[in-house]
C-alpha positions as CSV (number, residue, x, y, z in Angstrom):
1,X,-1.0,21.2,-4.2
2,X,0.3,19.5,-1.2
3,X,-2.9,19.1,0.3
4,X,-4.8,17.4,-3.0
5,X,-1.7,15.0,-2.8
6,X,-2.8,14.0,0.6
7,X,-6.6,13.3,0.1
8,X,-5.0,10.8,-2.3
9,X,-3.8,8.6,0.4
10,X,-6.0,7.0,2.9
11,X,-6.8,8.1,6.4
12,X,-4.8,5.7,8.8
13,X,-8.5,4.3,10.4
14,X,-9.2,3.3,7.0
15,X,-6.3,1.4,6.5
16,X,-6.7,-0.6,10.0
17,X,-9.9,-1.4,9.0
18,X,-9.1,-2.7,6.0
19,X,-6.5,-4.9,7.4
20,X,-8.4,-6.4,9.8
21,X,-11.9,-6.9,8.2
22,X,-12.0,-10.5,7.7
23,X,-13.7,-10.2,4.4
24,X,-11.3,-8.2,2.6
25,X,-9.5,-9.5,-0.2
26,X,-6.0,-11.4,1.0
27,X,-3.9,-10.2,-1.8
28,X,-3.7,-6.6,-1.4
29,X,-2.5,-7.4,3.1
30,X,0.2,-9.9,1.2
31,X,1.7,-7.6,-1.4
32,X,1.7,-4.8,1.2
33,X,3.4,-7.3,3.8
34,X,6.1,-8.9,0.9
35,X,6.9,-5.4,0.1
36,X,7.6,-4.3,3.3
37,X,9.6,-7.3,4.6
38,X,11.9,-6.9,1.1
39,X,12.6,-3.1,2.1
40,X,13.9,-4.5,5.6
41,X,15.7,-8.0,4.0
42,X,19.3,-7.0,3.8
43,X,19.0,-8.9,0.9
44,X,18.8,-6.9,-2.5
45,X,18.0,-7.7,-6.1
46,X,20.3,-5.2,-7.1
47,X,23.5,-4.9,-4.3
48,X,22.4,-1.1,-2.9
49,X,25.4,0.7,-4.8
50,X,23.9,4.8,-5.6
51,X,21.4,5.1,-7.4
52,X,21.0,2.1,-9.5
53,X,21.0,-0.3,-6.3
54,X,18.3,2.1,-4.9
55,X,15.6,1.9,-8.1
56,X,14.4,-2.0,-7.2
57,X,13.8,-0.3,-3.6
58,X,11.6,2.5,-5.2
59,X,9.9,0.4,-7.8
60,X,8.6,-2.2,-5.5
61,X,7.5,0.1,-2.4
62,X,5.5,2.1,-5.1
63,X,3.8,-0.8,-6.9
64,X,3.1,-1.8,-3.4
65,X,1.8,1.5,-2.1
66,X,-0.3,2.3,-5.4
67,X,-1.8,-1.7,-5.3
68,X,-2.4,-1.2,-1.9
69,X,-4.1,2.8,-1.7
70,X,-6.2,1.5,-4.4
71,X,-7.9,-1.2,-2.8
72,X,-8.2,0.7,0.2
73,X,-9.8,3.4,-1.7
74,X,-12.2,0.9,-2.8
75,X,-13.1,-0.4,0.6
76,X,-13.5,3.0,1.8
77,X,-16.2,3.6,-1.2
78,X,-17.8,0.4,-0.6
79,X,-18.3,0.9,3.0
80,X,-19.4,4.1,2.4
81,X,-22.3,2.8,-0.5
82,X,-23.0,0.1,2.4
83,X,-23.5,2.7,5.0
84,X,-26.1,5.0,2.9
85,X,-27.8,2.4,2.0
């Protein structure tokens, strides 16, 4: 079970290549960047009180994550089409 989880998230040289191939898409390196910067802002939505203050944290590094694996997941395919071919 553990191990299908992890072929859902992609390979670190993947995800450097993504991030540095000029002809990727822009939004996908800014939502992945905004998200990270509001994790480390001291700054909160919600003031970080248990549980409740902690959900805005979750939410956003999840949409982020998901956005983010599935754009690299379709990079990775494309390549991969582009390679065979």
């Amino acid at each position: 079970m553990y191990l299908d989880r992890m072929k859902k998230i992609p390979d670190l040289n993947t995800l450097y290549n993504f991030f540095v191939d000029k002809n990727t898409d822009w939004k996908p390196k800014l939502v992945s960047g905004l998200a990270l910067l509001y994790i480390l802002w001291p700054a909160d939505l919600i003031p970080d009180i248990p549980i409740f203050g902690w959900a805005d944290d979750a939410t956003i590094t999840f949409l982020a994550g998901w956005y983010l694996a599935h754009k690299v997941k379709q990079y990775k395919k494309h390549h991969a089409q582009k390679e065979s071919n």
